[in-house]
C-alpha angles and dihedrals in degrees: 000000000000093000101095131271115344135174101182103113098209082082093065115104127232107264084043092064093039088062091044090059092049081050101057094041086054098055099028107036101041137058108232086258109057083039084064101046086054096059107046085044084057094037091043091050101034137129126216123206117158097341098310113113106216149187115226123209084249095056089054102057087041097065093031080055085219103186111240092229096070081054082204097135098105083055091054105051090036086070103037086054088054103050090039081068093050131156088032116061095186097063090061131145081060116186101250094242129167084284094037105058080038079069106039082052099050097049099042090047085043088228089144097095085102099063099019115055090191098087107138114133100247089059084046089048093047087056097049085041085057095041092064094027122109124199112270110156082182095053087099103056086065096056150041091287109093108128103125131020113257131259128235130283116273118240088230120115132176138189096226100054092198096076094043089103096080081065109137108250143175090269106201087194112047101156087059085054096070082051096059088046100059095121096040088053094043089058096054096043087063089058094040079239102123094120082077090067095047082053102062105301100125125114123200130227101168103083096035133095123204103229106263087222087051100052087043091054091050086044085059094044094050093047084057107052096029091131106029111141124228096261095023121116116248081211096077081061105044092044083071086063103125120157090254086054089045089055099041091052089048088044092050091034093059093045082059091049090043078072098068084052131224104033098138087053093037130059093223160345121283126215096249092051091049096045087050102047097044096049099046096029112020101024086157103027085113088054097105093060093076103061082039104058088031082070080084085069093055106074107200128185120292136204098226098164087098086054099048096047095070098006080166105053126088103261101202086129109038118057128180110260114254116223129220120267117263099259099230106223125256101000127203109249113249083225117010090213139346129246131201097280110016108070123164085267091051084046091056080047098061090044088068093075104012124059113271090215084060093054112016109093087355109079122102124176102251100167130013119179095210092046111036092025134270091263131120087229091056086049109052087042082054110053112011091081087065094105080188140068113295137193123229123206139175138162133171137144126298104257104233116256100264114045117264103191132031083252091068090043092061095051089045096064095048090063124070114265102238097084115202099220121262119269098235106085119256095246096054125086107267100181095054099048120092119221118205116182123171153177142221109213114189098186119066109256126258139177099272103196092152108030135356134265136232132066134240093287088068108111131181126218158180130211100181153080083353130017108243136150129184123197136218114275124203089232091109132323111258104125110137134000139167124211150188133196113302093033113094124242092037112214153020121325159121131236098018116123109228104227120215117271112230092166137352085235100055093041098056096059122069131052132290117281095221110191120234093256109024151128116216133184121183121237099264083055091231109108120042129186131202119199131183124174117189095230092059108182086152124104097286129051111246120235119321095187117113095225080059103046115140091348121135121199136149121201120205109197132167110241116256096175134002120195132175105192112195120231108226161058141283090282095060090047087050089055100052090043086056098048084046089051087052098045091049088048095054093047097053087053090059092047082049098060101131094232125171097043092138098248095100087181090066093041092062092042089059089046089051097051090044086055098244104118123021136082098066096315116108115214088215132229118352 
């Protein structure tokens, strides 16, 4: 600068970049429109202090309309101030100006895709996993990540701990550096500005931990506004808010946190757990996100009278008055009625690694084993009409290692003797933990004496204690069968091969053939098993979490509630209704056959045309 014209970008200082990158999201990311929501929402909330129109933390969580009782405001606005600074790390905490907020929108509505060509989801993940990390160069001695001894500790300090990430350090492993900067470097090649990175740009995740009660506060916010639309007000969510809610969301919220392992021994969460975590087990945990931070496009009607009254003076302490959201009438129900286990929390849950366009307003109770009867007969009359996807769930309480009842005995010796230990720690209380494992099943389901059902999509999964899921593998295709005596094995379950039957007498001796990764209920649907071996090669992949790793286990538990939830819309459920109508009418019409009329001769014929007799089967006296 000051030498004349220039257009090499690399000149340009810092804050000058910065505003070529807002003004390229502006022009290249939004329609006009939403461009101009965006600006009268900012102008119309703005404060003013020494000719800088701002954001405060206050004003945030205002128009986010974050409940206090999450208390995850701070979290909030901690992010938000990072990635207003992008793409340079080293100028976080950024005032959250006019740019700055541009900026905070567009990346955590991944619009960016028009100015910056790196867009895949694990560059989009790094940078949510910065904007919540603090600095911790010991945060690898407590975990997994111990590769290299550690360096020692910067001379930096800074006065907001949660950017401190972006701290210069003695990096071991500097060609992985350029890696976890993709976005960062694709951001500044749009601009012909990555001699900025070579310079110092460069932020470090390596030696950084995301607070284990941060990222629990986010976890409770996302199960609450899971399926939150676009222009649609978090406040209908957060009215709902009772202290059982409330419970139920930090219950659920810590299952999900028990994934990334440890958290009650660590401070906090390291890049590598996270990335692995998110990506196996929540790939769309950060989904609501998006229709939040998208109410910025949607200008609504402000009270400015406060505002014009004194447009010059610093506002900290007047604000325009919010309205409340238009009600649409007649809305569809996110979940037309609970069950026993699926709730609206346990819902959220599920969004986390199943597509919410998939669940929400698409879910109808198809089974349920207290209501239609724990029996393999009410359950295929229940559910094999659902020509669509359905979710199985079922929970119930850990048998104790030696068998009580002559029940658990039985179960017992069909099972080989050598027993993996269970998956709930010895010194917790076993007895008193539910477990709640499940299934997504894409195909309709089908009697399955000769080979298996299901596709690739299937996935098997566990909500609690611990959050897991474990997804199809192309090892073979076993993925779900149902079966009735003689057919061995007997039930309802995923990842079991079903053997050929050469005879129902042969079939009904030896032990069950679990498979390596499978969930298996018996066909009185009264005792389920869950078993998990580290080596996998069956039909799903076994744990991918790091806490899991190379752990076998196997979890014998007696069944509590049993659910099958159909995917799919009215015309599914028509469909099903229809198939029920047809099979009640031809059953009526069996039960109608005019029998007893004295011509015996006519009374066989009927029973022959109806299939009864005939074909070597005699229909007995009549």
């Amino acid at each position: 600068m000051g030498q004349g014209e220039s257009t090499e970008a690399p000149h340009l200082t810092l804050e000058q970049l910065s505003h070529t990158l807002a003004h390229r999201f502006a022009h290249n990311c939004y329609t006009p429109l939403e461009l101009y929501c965006f600006n009268s929402v900012f102008r119309s909330l703005a404060d003013r202090e020494s000719g800088v129109r701002y954001w405060s933390e206050a004003t945030l969580c205002r128009f986010l309309e974050l409940p206090d009782a999450l208390s995850v405001g701070p979290v909030m606005f901690q992010m938000a101030s990072y990635l207003g600074a992008f793409p340079f790390p080293s100028q976080a905490p950024a005032i959250l100006t006019h740019e700055a907020l541009l900026k905070v929108v567009t990346i955590l509505t991944e619009r960016y895709g028009g100015v910056i060509r790196k867009r895949g989801r694990e560059v989009w993940l790094r940078e949510i996993y910065r904007s919540m990390a603090v600095f911790d160069r010991g945060a690898r001695i407590s975990t997994d990540d111990k590769e290299k001894p550690e360096a020692s500790e910067p001379q930096t300090s800074t006065s907001n701990l949660g950017f401190a990430i972006d701290a210069p350090g003695d990096e071991d492993d500097l060609g992985q550096t350029d890696e976890d900067d993709e976005l960062v470097l694709a951001a500044l090649d749009s601009m012909d500005a990555v001699e900025v990175f070579k310079h110092g740009e460069q932020s470090n995740v390596h030696h950084s931990i995301i607070p284990t009660d941060n990222l629990l506060k986010l976890t409770q916010l996302l199960l609450l506004i899971a399926p939150i639309d676009p222009q649609q007000s978090l406040s209908t969510f957060a009215s709902q808010l009772s202290e059982d809610r409330i419970k139920e969301i930090r219950q659920t919220a810590a299952i999900v946190l028990s994934s990334f392992g440890g958290i009650e021994q660590n401070p906090g969460v390291t890049y590598r757990t996270f990335n692995a975590v998110i990506s196996n087990c929540l790939p769309f945990m950060f989904e609501g996100l998006h229709p939040l931070f998208e109410h910025f496009l949607f200008a609504k009607d402000f009270d400015l009278s406060k505002r014009k009254a004194n447009e010059a003076a610093p506002t900290s302490d007047t604000h325009p008055v919010i309205p409340p959201p238009k009600a649409i009438a007649n809305p569809e129900p996110i979940l037309r009625q609970e069950g026993e286990i699926l709730n609206h929390t346990v819902l959220n849950q599920l969004s986390f690694f199943i597509k919410g366009t998939e669940l929400f307003r698409r879910l109808r109770p198809l089974y349920s084993g207290n209501t239609h009867g724990f029996s393999m007969g009410s359950f295929e009359k229940q559910v094999f009409n659902w020509r669509a996807p359905s979710i199985l769930l079922v929970s119930g309480r850990l048998l104790p290692d030696s068998p009580s009842n002559a029940r658990e005995r039985t179960l017992s010796d069909m099972l080989p003797p050598k027993r993996l230990p269970s998956s709930i720690p010895d010194d917790d209380d076993a007895s008193s933990t539910t477990l709640t494992f499940g299934a997504y099943i894409p195909t309709q389901w089908k009697h399955s004496h000769k080979a298996c059902f299901g596709d690739a999509s299937t996935t098997l999964f566990q909500l609690s204690p611990m959050h897991d899921v474990f997804a199809a593998s192309s090892f073979n295709a076993d993925y779900v069968y149902f079966n009735k005596p003689p057919t061995h094995p007997s039930g309802v379950g995923l990842g079991s091969a079903v053997p050929h039957q050469t005879s129902a007498h042969s079939a009904s001796h030896g032990h069950i053939r679990l498979g390596p990764v499978s969930l298996h209920l018996d066909d009185a649907l009264e005792f389920g098993i869950f078993t998990h071996r580290a080596e996998g090669g069956g039909s799903f992949h076994p744990s991918r979490l790091p806490c899991r790793r190379r752990r076998d286990w196997q979890d014998r538990f007696e069944i509590e509630s049993l659910e099958v939830w159909g995917c799919g819309g009215d015309e599914v459920a028509e469909a099903q209704r229809k198939e029920w109508a047809f099979q009640e009418r031809e059953a009526e019409a069996r039960r109608r056959i005019n029998l007893g009329t004295g011509d015996i001769d006519a009374d066989r014929e009927l029973l022959k045309m109806a299939g009864l007799i005939g074909g070597g089967r005699s229909g007995g006296s009549v």
